[in-house]
KOLPAKE-612876 format. One record per residue (C-alpha): residue in three letters; residue number from 1; y negated, z, x negated. Coordinates in pm, whole numbers, plus 50000, padded with zeros to 5 digits. Layout:
ALA NUM Y Z X $
...
This chain:
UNK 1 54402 39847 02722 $
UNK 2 54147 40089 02906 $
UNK 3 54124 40421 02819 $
UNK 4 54332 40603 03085 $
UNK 5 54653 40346 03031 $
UNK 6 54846 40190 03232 $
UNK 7 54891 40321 03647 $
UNK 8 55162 40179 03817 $
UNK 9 55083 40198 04234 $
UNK 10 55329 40200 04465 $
UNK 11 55307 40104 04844 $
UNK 12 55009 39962 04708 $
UNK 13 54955 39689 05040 $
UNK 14 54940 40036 05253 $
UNK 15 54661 40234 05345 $
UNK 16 54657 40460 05126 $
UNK 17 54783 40330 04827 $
UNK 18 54551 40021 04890 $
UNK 19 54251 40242 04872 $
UNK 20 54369 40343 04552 $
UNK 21 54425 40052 04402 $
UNK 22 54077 39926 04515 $
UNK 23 53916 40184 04386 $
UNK 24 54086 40236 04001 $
UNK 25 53793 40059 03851 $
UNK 26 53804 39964 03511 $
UNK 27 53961 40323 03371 $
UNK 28 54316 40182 03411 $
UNK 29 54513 39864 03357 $
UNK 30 54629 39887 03701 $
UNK 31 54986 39768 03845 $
UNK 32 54994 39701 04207 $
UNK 33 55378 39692 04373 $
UNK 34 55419 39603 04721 $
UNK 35 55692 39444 04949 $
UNK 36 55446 39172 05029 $
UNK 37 55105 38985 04895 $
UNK 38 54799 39086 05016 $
UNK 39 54475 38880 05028 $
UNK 40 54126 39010 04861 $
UNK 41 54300 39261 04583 $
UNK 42 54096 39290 04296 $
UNK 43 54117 39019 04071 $
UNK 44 54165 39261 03762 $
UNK 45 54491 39387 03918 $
UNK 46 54829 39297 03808 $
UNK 47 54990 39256 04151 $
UNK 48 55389 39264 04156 $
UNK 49 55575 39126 04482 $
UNK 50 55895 39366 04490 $
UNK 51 56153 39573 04668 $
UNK 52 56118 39858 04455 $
UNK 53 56428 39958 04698 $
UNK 54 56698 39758 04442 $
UNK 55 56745 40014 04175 $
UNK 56 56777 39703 03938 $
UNK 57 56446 39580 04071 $
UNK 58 56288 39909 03994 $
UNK 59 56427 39983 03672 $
UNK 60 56327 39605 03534 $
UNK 61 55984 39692 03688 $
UNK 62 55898 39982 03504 $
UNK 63 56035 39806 03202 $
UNK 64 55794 39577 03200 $
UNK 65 55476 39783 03284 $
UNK 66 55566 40123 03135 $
UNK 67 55332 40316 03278 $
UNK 68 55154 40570 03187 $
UNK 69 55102 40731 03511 $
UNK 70 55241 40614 03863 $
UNK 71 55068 40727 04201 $
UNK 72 55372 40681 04440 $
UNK 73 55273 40579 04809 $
UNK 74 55533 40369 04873 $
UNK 75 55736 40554 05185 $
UNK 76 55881 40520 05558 $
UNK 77 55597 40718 05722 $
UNK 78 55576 40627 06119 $
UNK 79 55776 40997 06243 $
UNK 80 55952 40819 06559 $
UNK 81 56100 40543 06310 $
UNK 82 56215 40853 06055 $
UNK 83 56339 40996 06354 $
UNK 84 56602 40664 06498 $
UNK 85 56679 40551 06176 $
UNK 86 56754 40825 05965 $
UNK 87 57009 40684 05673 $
UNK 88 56705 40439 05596 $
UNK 89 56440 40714 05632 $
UNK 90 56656 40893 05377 $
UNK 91 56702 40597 05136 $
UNK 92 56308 40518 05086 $
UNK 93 56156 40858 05105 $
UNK 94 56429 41015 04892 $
UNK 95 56610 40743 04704 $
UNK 96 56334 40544 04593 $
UNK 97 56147 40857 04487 $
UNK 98 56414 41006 04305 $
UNK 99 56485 40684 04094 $
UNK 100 56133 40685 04073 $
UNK 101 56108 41015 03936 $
UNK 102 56416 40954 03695 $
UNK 103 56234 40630 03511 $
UNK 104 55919 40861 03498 $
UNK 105 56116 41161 03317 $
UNK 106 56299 40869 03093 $
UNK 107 55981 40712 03024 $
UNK 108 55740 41052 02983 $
UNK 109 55509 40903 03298 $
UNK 110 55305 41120 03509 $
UNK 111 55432 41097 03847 $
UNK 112 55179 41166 04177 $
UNK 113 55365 41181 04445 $
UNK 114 55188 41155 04747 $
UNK 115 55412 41430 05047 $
UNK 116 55258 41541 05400 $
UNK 117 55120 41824 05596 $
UNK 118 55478 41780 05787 $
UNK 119 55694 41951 05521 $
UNK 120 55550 42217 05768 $
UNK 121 55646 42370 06097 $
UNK 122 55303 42427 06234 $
UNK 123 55345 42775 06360 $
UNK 124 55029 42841 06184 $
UNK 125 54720 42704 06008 $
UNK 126 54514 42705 05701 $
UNK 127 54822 42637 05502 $
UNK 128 54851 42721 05077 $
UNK 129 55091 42578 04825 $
UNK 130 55247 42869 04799 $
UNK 131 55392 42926 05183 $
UNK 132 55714 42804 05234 $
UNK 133 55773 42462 05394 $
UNK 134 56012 42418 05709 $
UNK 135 55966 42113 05886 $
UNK 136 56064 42044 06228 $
UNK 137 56110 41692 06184 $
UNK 138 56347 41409 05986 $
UNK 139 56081 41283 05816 $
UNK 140 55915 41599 05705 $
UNK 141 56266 41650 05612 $
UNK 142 56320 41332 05364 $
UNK 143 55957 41362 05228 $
UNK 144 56083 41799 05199 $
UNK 145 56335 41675 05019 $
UNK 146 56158 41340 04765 $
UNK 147 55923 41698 04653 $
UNK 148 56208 41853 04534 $
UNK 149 56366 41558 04358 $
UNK 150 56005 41521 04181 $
UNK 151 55943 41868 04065 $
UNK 152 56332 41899 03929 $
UNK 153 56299 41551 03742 $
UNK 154 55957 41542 03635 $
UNK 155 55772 41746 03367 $
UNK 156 55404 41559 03409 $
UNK 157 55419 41540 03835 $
UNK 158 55187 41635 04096 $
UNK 159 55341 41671 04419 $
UNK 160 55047 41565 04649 $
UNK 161 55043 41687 05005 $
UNK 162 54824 41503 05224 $
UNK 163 54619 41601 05558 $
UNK 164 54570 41319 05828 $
UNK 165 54385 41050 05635 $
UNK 166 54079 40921 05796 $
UNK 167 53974 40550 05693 $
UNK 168 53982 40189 05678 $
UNK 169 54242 40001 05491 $
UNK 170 54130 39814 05209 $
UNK 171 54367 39490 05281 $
UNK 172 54549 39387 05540 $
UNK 173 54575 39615 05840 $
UNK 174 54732 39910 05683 $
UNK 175 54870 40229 05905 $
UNK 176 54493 40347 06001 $
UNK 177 54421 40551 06291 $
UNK 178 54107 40513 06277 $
UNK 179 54110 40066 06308 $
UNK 180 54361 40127 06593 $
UNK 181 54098 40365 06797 $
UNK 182 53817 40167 06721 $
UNK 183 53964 39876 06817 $
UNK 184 54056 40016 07134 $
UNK 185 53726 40171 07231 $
UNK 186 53565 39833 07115 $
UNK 187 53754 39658 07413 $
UNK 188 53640 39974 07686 $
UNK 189 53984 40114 07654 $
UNK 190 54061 40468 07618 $
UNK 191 54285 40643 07354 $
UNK 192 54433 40949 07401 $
UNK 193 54535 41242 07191 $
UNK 194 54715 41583 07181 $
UNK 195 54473 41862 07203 $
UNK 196 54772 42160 07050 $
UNK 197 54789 41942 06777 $
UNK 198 54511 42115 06491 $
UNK 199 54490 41879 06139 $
UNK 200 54246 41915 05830 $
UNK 201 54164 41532 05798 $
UNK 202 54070 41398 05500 $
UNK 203 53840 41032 05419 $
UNK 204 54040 40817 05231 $
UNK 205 53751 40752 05038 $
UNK 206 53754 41122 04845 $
UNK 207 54126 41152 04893 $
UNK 208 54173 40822 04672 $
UNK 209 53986 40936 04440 $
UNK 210 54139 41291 04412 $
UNK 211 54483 41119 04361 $
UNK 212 54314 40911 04041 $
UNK 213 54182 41233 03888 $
UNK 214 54567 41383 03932 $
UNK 215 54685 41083 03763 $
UNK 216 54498 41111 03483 $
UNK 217 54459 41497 03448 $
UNK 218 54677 41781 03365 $
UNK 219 54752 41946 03680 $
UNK 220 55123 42009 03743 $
UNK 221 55266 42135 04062 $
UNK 222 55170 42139 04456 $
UNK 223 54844 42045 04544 $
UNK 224 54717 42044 04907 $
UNK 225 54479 41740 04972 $
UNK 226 54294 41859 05316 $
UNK 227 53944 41802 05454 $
UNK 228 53731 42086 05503 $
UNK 229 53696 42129 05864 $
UNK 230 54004 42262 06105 $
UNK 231 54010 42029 06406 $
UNK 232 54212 41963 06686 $
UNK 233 54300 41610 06724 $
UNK 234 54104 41534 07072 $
UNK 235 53792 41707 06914 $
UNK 236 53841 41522 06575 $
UNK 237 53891 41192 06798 $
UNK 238 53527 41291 06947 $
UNK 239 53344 41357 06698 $
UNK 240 53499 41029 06523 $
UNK 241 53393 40804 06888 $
UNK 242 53032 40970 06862 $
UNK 243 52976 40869 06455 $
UNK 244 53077 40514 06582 $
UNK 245 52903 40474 06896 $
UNK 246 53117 40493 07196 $
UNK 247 53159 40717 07422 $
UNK 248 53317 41079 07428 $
UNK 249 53536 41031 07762 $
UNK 250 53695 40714 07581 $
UNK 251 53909 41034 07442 $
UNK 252 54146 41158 07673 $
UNK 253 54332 41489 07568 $
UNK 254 54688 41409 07694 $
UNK 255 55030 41571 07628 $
UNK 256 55257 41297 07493 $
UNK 257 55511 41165 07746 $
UNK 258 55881 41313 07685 $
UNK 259 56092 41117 07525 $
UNK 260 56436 41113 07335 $
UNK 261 56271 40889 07081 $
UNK 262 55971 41048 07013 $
UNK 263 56006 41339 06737 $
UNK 264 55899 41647 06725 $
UNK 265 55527 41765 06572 $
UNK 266 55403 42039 06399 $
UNK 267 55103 42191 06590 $
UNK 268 54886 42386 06347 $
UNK 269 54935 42195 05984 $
UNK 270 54596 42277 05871 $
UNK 271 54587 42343 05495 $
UNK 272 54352 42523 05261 $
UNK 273 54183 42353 04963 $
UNK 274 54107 42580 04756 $
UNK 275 54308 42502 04499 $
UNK 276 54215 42130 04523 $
UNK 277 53840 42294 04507 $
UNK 278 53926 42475 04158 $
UNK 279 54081 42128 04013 $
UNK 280 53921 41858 04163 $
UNK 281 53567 41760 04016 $
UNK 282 53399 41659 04358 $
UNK 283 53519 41853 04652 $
UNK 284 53705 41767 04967 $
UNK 285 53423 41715 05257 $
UNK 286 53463 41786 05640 $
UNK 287 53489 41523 05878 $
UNK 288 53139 41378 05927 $
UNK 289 53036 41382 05563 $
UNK 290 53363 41187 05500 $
UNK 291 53309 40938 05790 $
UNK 292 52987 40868 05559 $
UNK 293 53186 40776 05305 $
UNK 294 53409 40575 05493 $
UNK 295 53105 40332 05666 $
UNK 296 52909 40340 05381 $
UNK 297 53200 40162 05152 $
UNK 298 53322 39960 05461 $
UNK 299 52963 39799 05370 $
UNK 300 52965 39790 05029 $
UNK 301 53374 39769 04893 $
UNK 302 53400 39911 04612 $
């Protein structure tokens, strides 16, 4: 067994929780769980096929790994969804994570579990872990609510709140903003953004490894996971066109179009990390020095 023990990765075919289970290394006996294969995962990786939604399913799961520590991704994140379908919203993002948390208590695991700049209304920026969250949508709500089902169950947990996550997925597509735009602007199309709405983005790169270090550390409590630059999305959009190559008026700032389906946004959900600074061993880079990071691995996976 490696030195760290055995980490148990849920959501692990997403984006983010792919980049974490690409980049665990040889310090774990890692655990991948995911609702379907993937292609190209490590060959060193124990890779479950499950629907860690079936309490059974779960429970025989962590039987049969008993992890050490568990970095839980797994979640409904797209806000519209959330928004329409609300009893499901409710049953991944709160009732997965609380039976989650309730193995991990059971078992004395330390449970990461990765939350959101959304547990926040957004009336202002530069937010700590110690101001209060209110969010002003469903899914900040369940993901509000899977935080306080960890820190009640869990002695060992890190509840890790994450800025906008800048990257490429490591398999498969994966929920990144970043393929979508550059895949637009690759075919001369445009992509527009909200200019009201400010973010702290953070490179997947750094933020993966940030949510290792948790899993293997000490910290307990609320840990804000930002980048260090305070952006507004058409700028960050920009800035992110320029790095790549196209052009700056393939970003159009644009007010989204009303809509009964669309939810509600924060608009300021920038966070400090200055806590993260104090804890972390590398710190949290701005945009461009994380775009760095990004490219450079796209070349050379880790």
């Amino acid at each position: 067994m490696s030195a760290a023990g055995r980490l148990l990765v849920t959501g692990a075919s997403g984006f983010v929780g792919g980049n974490v289970v690409a980049r665990a290394g040889l310090e774990w006996e890692v655990h991948a769980v995911s609702r379907r294969a993937v292609a190209g995962a490590p060959p060193d990786v124990a890779w479950h096929v499950a629907d860690i939604g079936d309490p059974a399913t779960l429970h025989a799961l962590f039987e049969h790994v008993r992890p050490t520590a568990v970095i839980h991704g797994a979640a409904a994140a797209d806000i519209d969804w959330c928004g329409r379908n609300r009893a499901e919203a409710w049953r991944i993002n709160v009732g997965i994570t609380a039976g989650l948390a309730e193995l991990c208590a059971a078992g004395r695991a330390r449970l990461v579990h990765m939350s959101t700049d959304n547990v926040f209304d957004g009336k202002r920026g530069m937010l700590t872990e110690a101001d209060e969250p209110n969010p002003v949508n469903y899914y900040g709500e369940t993901k509000l609510e899977a935080e306080r089902a960890v820190a009640s169950m869990v002695p060992a947990h890190v509840i890790a709140r994450l800025a906008l996550v800048v990257g490429l997925p490591a398999f498969g597509e994966g929920n990144s903003f970043l393929s979508r735009m550059r895949a637009a602007w690759e075919e001369g199309r445009t992509v527009v953004m909200p200019d009201e709405e400010v973010r702290s983005p953070v490179d997947v790169v750094t933020l993966s490894r940030a949510l290792l270090h948790l899993a293997n550390g000490t910290f307990t409590g609320v840990l804000h996971l930002p980048g260090a630059d305070r952006l507004d999305r058409v700028t960050m959009a920009r800035r992110i066109a320029a790095r790549l190559g196209y052009r700056a008026d393939q970003v159009v700032a644009r007010k989204p179009d009303p809509s009964p389906d669309r939810s509600d946004r924060p608009l300021d959900v920038s966070m400090s990390g200055t806590l993260a600074a104090a804890i972390l061993p590398t710190p949290l880079p701005g945009l461009d020095a994380g775009l760095d990071l990004v490219l450079a691995e796209a070349r050379n996976p880790p």
